[in-house]
TIDREN-930064 format. One record per residue (C-alpha): residue in three letters; y, z negated, x. Coordinates in steps of 0.05 Angstrom, whole numbers, plus 5000, padded with zeros to 4 digits. Layout:
BEGIN
alaYZX
...
This chain:
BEGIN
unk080457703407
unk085758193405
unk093457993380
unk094958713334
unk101658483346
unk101858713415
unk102059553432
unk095059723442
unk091760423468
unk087360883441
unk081760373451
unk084159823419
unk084659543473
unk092659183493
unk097859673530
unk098359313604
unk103559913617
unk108159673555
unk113459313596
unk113659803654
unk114360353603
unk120259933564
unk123159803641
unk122560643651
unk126460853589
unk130761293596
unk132961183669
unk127461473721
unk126760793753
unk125360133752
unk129959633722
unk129758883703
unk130558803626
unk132358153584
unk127758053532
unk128957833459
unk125157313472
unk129457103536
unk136057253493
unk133256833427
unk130856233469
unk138056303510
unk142556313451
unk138955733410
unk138655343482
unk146855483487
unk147755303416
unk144054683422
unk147354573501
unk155154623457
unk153853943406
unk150553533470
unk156253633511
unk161253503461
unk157252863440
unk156652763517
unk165452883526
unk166252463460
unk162051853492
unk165151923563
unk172551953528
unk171351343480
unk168750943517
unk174150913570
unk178450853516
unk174850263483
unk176249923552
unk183450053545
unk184249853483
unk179749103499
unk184749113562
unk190149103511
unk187848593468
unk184448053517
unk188348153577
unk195447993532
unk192847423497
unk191047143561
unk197647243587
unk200746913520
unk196946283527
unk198246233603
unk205446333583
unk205045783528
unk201945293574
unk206745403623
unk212945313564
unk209744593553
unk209044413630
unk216144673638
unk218344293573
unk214343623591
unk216643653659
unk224543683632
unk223043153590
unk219942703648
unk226142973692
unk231342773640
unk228742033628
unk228241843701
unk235842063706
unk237741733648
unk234241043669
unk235141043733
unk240440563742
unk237540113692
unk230740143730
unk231240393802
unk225240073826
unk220640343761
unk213440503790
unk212240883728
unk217141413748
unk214341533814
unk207541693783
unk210242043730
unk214242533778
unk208442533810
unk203842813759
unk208543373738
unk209343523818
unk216443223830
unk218043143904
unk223342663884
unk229742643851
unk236042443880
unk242742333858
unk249242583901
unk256842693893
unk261543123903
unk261743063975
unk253743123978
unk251942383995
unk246242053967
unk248441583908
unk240741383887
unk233341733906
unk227541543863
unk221041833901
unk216142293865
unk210242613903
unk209242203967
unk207542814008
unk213043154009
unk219842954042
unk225742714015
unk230643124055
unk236443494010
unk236644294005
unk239844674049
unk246244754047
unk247245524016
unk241745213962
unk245644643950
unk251945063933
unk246845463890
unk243844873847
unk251744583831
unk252745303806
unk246745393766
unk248344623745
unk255444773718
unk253545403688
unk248544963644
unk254344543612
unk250343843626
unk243044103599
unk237044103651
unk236244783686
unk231445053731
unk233145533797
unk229146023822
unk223145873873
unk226845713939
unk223745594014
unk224544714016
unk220544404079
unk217045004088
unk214245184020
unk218245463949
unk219544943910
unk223945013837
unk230044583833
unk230244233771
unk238443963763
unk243243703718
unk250543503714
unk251742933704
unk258642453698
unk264242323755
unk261543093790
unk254142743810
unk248643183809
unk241843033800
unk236743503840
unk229343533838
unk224643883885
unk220244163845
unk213344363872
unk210144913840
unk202844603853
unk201144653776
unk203145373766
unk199045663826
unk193245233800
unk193745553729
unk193946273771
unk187746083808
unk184245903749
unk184446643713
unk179247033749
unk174347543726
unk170848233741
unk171948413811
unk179448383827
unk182048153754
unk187547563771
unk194547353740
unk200647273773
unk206646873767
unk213947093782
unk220946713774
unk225946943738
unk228447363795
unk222847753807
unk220347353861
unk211947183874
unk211146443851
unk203346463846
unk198747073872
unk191947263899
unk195347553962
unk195746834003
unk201147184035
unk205747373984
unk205446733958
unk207846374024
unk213546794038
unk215446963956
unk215247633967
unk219547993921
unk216648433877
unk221848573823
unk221149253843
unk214249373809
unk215949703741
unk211549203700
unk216048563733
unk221648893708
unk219448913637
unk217948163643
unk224148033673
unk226848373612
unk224747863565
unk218148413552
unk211348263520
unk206048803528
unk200749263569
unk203249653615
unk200450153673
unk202350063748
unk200450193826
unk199449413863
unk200949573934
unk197548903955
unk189749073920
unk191149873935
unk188850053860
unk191350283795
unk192649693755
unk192849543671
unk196548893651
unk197748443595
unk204348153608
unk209347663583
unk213647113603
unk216846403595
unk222246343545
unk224045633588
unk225245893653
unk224746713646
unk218346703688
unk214147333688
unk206747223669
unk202447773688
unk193947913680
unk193048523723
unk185548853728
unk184349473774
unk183250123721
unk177250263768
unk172849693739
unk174449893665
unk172350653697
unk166250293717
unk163949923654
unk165850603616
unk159750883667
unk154850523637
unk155550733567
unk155751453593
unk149551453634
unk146551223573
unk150051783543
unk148052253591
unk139952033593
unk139852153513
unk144152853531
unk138153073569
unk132352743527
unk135653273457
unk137253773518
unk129653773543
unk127653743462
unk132054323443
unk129054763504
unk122254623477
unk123554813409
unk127255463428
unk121655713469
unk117055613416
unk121456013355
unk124056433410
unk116756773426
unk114356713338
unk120257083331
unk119857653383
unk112157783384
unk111958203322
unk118958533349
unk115658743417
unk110059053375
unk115459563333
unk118559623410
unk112359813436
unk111560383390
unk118960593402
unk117160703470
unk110861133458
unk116261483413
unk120961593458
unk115661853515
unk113362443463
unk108862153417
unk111662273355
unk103862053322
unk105961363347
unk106160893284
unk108160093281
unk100459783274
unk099759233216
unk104258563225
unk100957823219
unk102257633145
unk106757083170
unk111657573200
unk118657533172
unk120058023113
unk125558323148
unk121458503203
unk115658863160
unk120859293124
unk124159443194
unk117459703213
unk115060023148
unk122460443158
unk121160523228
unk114160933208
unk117961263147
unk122061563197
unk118661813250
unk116862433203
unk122662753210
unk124362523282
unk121463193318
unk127063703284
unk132663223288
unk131663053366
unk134763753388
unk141163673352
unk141162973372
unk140663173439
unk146363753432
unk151063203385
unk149862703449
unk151763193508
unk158563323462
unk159762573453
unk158562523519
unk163063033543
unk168662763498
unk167362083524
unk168262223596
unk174962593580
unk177662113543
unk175661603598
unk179361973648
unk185861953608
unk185061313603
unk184161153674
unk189561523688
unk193861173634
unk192260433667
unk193460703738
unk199860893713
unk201960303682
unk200359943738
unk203660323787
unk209760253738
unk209259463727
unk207759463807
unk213859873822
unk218359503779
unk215658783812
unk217059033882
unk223559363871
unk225758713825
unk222758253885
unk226558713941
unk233058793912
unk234658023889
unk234357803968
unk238658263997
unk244058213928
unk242857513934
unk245457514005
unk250958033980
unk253457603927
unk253257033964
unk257557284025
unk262357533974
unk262956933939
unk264556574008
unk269957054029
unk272257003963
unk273456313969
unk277256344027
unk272256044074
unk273256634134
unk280756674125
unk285656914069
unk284357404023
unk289657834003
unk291257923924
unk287758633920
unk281958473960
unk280757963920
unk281958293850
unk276458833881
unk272058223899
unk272657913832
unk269758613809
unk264858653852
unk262257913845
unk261057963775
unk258458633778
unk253458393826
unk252157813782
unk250458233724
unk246658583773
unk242057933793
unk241857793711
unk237758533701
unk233558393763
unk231057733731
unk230157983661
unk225558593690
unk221458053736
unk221357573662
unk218858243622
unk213658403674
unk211457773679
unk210657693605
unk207358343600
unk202258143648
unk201157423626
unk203957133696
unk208956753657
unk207555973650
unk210255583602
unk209254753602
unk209954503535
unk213653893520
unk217153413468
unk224453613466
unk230953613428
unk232654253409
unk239553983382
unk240553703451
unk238254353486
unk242854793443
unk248954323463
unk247354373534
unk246455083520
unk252855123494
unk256454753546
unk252555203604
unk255355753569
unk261955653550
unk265055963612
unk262256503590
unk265456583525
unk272956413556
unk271757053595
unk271557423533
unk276457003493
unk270356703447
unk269856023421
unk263555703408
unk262655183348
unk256054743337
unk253854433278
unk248553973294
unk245853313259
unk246452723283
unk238352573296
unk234353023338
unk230253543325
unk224053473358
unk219954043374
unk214554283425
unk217154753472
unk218154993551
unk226154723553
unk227655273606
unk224855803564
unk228355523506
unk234755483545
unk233856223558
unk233256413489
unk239756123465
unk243056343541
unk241257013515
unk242856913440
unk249856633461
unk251657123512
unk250557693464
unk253857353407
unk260057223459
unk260357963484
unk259758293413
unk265157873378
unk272758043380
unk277357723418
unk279757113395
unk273357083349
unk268156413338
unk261156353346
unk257855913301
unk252055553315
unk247655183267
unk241654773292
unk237354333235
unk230554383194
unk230154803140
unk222954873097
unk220054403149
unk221454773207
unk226454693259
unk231055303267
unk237455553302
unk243056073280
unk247856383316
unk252856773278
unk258357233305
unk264057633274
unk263558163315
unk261658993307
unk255258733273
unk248359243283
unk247259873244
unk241359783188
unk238060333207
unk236259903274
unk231359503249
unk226459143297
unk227659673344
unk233159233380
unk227558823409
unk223759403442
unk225059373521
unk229859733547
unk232959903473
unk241259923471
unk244860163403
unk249860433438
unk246960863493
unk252761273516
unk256261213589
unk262260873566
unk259160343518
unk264559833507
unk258759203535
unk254059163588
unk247358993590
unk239459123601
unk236859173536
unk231758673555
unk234957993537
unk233358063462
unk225558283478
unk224557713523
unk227657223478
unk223457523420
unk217257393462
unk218956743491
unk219856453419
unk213356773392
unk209756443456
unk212155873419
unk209156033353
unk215856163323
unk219356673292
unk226457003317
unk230357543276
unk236857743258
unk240957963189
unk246758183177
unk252357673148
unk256357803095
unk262557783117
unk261558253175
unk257958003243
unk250657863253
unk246857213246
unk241257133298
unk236356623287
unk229556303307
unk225555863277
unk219555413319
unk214454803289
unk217054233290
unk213553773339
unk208053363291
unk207054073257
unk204954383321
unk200053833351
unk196353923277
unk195754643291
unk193054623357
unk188254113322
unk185854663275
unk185755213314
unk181454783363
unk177154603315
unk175755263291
């Protein structure tokens, strides 16, 4: 049975020589084509391909984040309670401390004591004077012995027991028969101190006991920063000091939190709850490599990625199917186009399939209509093509020749910019040394001539970088790294930077700024460029002995900056046309100020990079306000929201 959607002969019978006819058209050879089939079934597949690999990013984004944010919530409370069991070990253990001082005398020979010190991991406590002899010793934890600190401890623990005014305190771990051990001490009456070795058995116990995932571990630090309990054996034996690790230091700071670090001893990225001891200042830390959160994340996006490919294999099938419904009656009008375009003008679209789109049947049914009148108009098609033609390669050539220009221009003005700053920078560098004195003495008019020549040279090095900024703007080589900044702060620095600049021509520079910042999203060295630029002009325009004023704020819910001037102000007739490259109002030899006239058409560009706005009026009074205005920072992340979005 024969599909009358397909090009058929004068049999009836299907056209095999369609396709090598379509591939022939109008070129004398062979060619590969894409079909509309091909194109249809592409496009749907790449429209389909666009929501599964968003779905796909949104799965492998959240679900790393999900991690985090169970890091942040499980790994801190774990940290708390650790910290509050240690608080009531540390306050039990003061407790036990205090009442075997106190009773001592009355009981010296008290079992109960030694088991209690026991429990809470006392070595023993002893009492001394002043001189350091041993006044009493009531035994703790029989495995330990019962010699006194070392001496440079022992002057330690009086200190630490003076500066506590009579109350218990508790000294940092300390190497004591070959192990750290805490000194628990307390002043007591007549200059006797009472020192306790204090094992920290319990605490490394407690660290042992949080494990999970691969590596996940606590750790335990004194007040100093130094490793009380760890997984790293060694670290623990030597108490290794690690109060160089960012996190420690936020413990050591009294901080409570999650926090991001490198741990030299596991070699991995680490994210920690962390906290610490109110009793003693120790930091409490639960530390899990970010790998393994990385890992769990995996799973969820293999998931992700097996139902990606399940709607990816689903969407190809579907495609293919409307793809070919919806080019078979197309290939049939196309089939007859070709017999058209061969000569025979008899050729007519044969009858559509009654499901064919309505679109497509009056394509065809207009396609016929035509074809009457296609034999007279295909001469002065011919003669209208070979003018359009003709036209089109002309204007191609001036074209051509346009670009090549322009880019022999923007190439010219790169490598002359490039070659001249070395050698002037070597220029102005040896003048600036032999100005200085460093070869010898310099006698008053070689030095005036110097002076001229330095800042001539400068000036010099100041046009050289503003043509390499406009070509590089001009041909999108330009970066710019967006960040949070103060643009109150930048315009003060600005200021500052630049106020050397004004002395020289007897300017003075005022700034109003408030007292919070003005956050806004910008590249701070371009920004610092535009107000170098805006200030320098200001400064060489004004008379002498004139102010700048500069007012930074938000105004209408944007940030913005004006510099104003009381100097020769800019004719209205200027317009924008100050910001064209290369543009000078006053043009003539002997113009009273220097300059490129490229300053103001990099600045304008810079702050429209920016999404900002920069323009000028004239003030009132005389002078010329300059201002720009830029989003402030929340504003811009919600635009680069919608503009993603859409």
């Amino acid at each position: 049975m024969t599909d009358s959607s397909l090009p058929t002969g004068a049999n009836g019978t299907i056209d095999n020589d369609f396709d090598a006819d379509w591939r022939r058209l109008g070129t004398g050879r062979e060619r590969p084509v894409l079909s509309l089939r091909v194109m249809v079934f592409a496009t749907m597949v790449l429209m389909a391909c666009l929501p599964i690999a968003a779905f796909y990013k949104w799965v492998e984004r959240t679900s790393f984040e999900k991690e985090i944010a169970l890091v942040d919530e499980s790994h801190l409370i774990i940290a708390k309670n650790l910290s509050a069991t240690f608080s009531r070990y540390v306050r039990d253990a003061k407790s036990v401390f205090g009442l075997a001082v106190q009773n001592a005398g009355w009981f010296p020979e008290f079992d109960g004591y030694t088991a209690a010190l026991a429990n809470f991991n006392f070595c023993h406590i002893v009492v001394v004077d002043d001189a350091g002899r041993v006044i009493q010793l009531i035994e703790g934890d029989n495995d330990h012995p019962t010699d006194l600190p070392a001496p440079e401890i022992m002057a330690e623990l009086r200190e630490i027991a003076a500066a506590a005014g009579g109350d218990i305190a508790v000294s940092g771990i300390r190497q004591h028969n070959g192990s750290g051990h805490f000194f628990m001490v307390q002043q007591l009456e007549g200059n006797r101190l009472a020192i306790a070795p204090w094992s920290p058995a319990y605490v490394v116990q407690m660290q042992k006991s949080i494990a999970f995932g691969e590596l996940g571990h606590s750790m335990v630090v004194d007040h100093e920063g130094l490793v009380v309990a760890h997984p790293n054996a060694e670290w623990q034996r030597i108490n290794k000091d690690a109060s160089k690790l960012s996190v420690v230091q936020a413990m050591l700071r009294g901080g409570t939190g999650v926090a991001q670090f490198y741990s030299p001893p596991m070699q991995a990225d680490m994210i920690a709850g962390y906290t610490f001891v109110p009793e003693t200042g120790w930091g409490v830390m639960v530390p899990q490599p970010i790998r393994e959160l990385a890992d769990r994340a995996g799973t969820v996006q293999s998931g992700a990625v097996a139902l990606a490919l399940f709607q990816l294999s689903l969407a190809v099938l579907i495609s293919w199917w409307l793809a070919s419904w919806i080019a078979r009656p197309i290939r049939s009008i196309a089939g007859s186009s070709v017999r058209v375009s061969n000569g025979d003008y008899d050729a007519r679209v044969p009858d559509l399939p009654a499901h064919t789109a309505v679109e497509i049947q009056q394509t065809a049914t207009a396609f016929n209509t035509m074809l009457d009148g296609i034999r007279d108009q295909t001469e002065r098609l011919k003669a209208a093509l070979f003018r359009a033609e003709s036209v089109s390669r002309e204007r191609a050539a001036l074209l051509d020749a346009a670009e090549q220009a322009n880019r022999a221009k923007s190439s010219f003005v790169s490598m002359v910019s490039h070659e001249l700053r070395t050698p002037l920078t070597s220029i102005k560098g040896a003048m600036e040394l032999i100005d200085s004195g460093a070869t010898g003495d310099v006698t008053p008019e070689a030095k005036s001539l110097l002076g001229i020549a330095i800042k001539n040279s400068r000036r010099l090095a100041t046009m050289i970088n503003d043509l390499l900024d406009v070509e590089k703007l001009n041909s999108g080589e330009m970066r710019f790294s967006f960040a949070p900044l103060d643009l109150a702060a930048l315009a003060a620095d600005a200021v500052r930077e630049n106020a050397s600049y004004a002395r020289l021509n007897d300017v003075t520079f005022e700034l109003v700024a408030p007292e919070g910042p003005v956050m806004v999203e910008g590249d701070h060295n371009r920004l610092t460029q535009v107000m170098a630029n805006l200030l320098s002009n200001a400064a060489k325009f004004s008379h002498a002995g004139g102010t700048v004023e500069i007012d930074v704020g938000v105004r209408d819910g944007r940030a913005f900056v004006e510099v104003r001037d009381h100097g020769i102000g800019i004719p209205a007739e200027a317009g924008d046309r100050i910001f064209d490259t290369f543009v000078q109002l006053d043009s003539a030899d002997n113009r009273a100020v220097g300059g490129s006239g490229l300053g103001l058409s990099i600045a304008r560009t810079i702050v429209t990079r920016h999404r900002g706005k920069l323009g000028y009026r004239q003030a009132e009074d005389g002078g010329t306000i300059f201002f720009f205005a830029l989003p402030l920072a929340a504003e811009r992340r919600v635009s680069d929201l919608a503009e993603g979005s859409s």
